[in-house]
N, C-alpha and C positions, 0 to 999 in steps of 0.2 A: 636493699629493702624497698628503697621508691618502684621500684618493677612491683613488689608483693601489693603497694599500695595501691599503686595506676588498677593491677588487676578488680583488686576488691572495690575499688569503686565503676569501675566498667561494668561489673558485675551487677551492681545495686545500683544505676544510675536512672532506673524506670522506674525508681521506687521514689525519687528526688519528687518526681510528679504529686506522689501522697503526702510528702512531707510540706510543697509548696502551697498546697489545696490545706494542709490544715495548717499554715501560717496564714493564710488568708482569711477562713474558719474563726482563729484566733482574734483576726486583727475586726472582724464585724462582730464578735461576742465581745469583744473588749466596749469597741465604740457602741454597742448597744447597752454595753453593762451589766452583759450577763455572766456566766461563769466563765473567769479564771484559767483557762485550759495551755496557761503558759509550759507548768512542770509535762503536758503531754507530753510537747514537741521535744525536749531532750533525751524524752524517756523512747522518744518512735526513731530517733539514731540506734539503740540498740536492739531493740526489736529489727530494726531493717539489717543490720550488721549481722544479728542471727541467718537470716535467712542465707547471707551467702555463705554459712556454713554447709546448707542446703545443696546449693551448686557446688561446691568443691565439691560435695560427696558423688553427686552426681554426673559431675564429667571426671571423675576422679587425679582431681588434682593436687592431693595431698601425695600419691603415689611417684607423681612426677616432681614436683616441687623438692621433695627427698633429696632428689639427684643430682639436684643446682648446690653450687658453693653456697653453707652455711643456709641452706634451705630449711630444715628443719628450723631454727631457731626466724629465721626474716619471714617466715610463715607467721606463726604463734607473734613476735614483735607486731607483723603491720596489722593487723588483726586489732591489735591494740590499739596503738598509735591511730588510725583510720578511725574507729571507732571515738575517740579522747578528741579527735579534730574534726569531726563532726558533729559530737557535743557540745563544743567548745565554740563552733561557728552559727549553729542553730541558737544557742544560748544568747549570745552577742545580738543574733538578728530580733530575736525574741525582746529582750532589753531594750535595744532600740525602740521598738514596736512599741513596749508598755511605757515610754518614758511620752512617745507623740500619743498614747490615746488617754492617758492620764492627763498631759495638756488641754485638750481636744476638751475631755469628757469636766475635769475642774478647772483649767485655767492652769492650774498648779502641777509641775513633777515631787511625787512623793520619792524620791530618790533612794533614801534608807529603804522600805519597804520592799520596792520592787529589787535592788540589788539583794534583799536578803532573801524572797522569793527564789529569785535564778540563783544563788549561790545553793541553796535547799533543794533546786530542781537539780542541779549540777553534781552537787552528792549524791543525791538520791539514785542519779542515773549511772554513776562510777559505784554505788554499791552492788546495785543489781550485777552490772557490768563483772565485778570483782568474784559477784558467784558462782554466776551465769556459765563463764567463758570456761573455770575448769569441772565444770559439771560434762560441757558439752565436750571437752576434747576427750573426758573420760568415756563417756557412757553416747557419748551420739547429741544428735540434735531432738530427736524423738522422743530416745529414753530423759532426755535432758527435763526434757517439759514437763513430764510426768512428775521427776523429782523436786522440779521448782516448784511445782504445783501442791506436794505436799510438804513442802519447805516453809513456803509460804504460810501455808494454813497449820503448820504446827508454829510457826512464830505467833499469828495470831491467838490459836488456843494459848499458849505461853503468856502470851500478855494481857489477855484476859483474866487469866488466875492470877497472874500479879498484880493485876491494876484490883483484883478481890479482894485478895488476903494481904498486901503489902500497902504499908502508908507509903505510894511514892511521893507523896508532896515535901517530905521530911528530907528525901533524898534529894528534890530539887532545890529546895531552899538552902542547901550545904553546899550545889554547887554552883549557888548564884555568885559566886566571888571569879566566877571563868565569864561568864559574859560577856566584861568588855574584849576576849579572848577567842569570843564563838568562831570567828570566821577565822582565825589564823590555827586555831586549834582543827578546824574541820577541812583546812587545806593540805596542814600535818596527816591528818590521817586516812585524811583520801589518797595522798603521795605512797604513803604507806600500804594501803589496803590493796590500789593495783598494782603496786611493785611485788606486793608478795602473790598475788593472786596471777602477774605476769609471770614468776617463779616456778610457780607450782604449774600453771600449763604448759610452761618448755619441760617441763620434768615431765607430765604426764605424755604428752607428744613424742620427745625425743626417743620413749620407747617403746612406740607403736609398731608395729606391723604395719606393710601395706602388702 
């Protein structure tokens, strides 16, 4: 599987340059004290990780990959794995970043805050992740987009008519007793969400055509 990963990041590694340029982005809106564009940078590891779906398709090497021991499956894995370690590393650099420009800007590290920021950026970007990946190994990168694009906007019409017609403040206040819990609880089910969402695209894959 480290072969699958070396690939995918050779792959994506011109793209390291966009990601650098908007950690730098980051780190002068920070010190200037403008908008927050911390939750970006996690979220542009998957956006970048998409595209080398792009190149696979295109030098087709989903077709050759097939033919290596346990290729089907160290496909679909690094894919993962690659992605989850480049969240995981922009995340960290990110942190870093908001703990020296919160010094910088008060004197003071608001510690709680920003760890609860990137822990919220962190999920946020393992749920997309968790959609994302067996949309795209079903239907393409293409037709992929399309779908998330009306996935997305049927969750928002959705949560518009419930934030209408439903008291959800009744709901949060019953599950204020998980709080001290948020983050061990949102660790559980991120583990949980790409494990099954890893599942589901070795199932979808392993019976592909090429």
């Amino acid at each position: 599987m480290i072969g699958f990963i070396k690939k995918d990041l050779a792959m994506i590694k011109s793209n390291f340059k966009l990601l650098g340029v908007l950690i730098v982005v980051y780190a002068i809106m920070g010190l200037m004290g403008k908008m927050d564009i911390s939750f970006i940078l996690p979220y542009m590891c998957v956006m970048i990780m998409i595209s080398s779906f792009s190149y696979d398709n295109y030098n087709k090497w989903d077709a050759y990959s097939i033919a290596l021991p346990n290729g089907r499956k160290n496909s679909v894995k690094a894919k993962y794995v690659t992605t989850i370690l480049m969240t995981f590393v922009v995340s960290i650099i990110t942190t870093i970043l908001s703990f020296i420009i919160s010094y910088v800007n008060t004197q003071n590290i608001n510690y709680e805050q920003i760890l609860v920021t990137m822990f919220g950026a962190i999920f946020g970007t393992l749920l997309v992740l968790t959609v994302m990946y067996p949309i795209i190994y079903k239907f393409g990168v293409e037709k992929a987009r399309i779908g998330i694009f009306l996935l997305v906007f049927g969750i928002v019409i959705i949560g518009s008519l419930l934030s209408n017609y439903l008291d959800l403040s009744n709901v949060f206040k019953s599950l204020s007793f998980l709080e001290d819990y948020l983050i061990i609880i949102l660790i559980l089910v991120a583990i949980i969400m790409v494990y099954g969402s890893y599942k589901i695209s070795e199932k979808i894959f392993s019976k592909k055509e090429f």
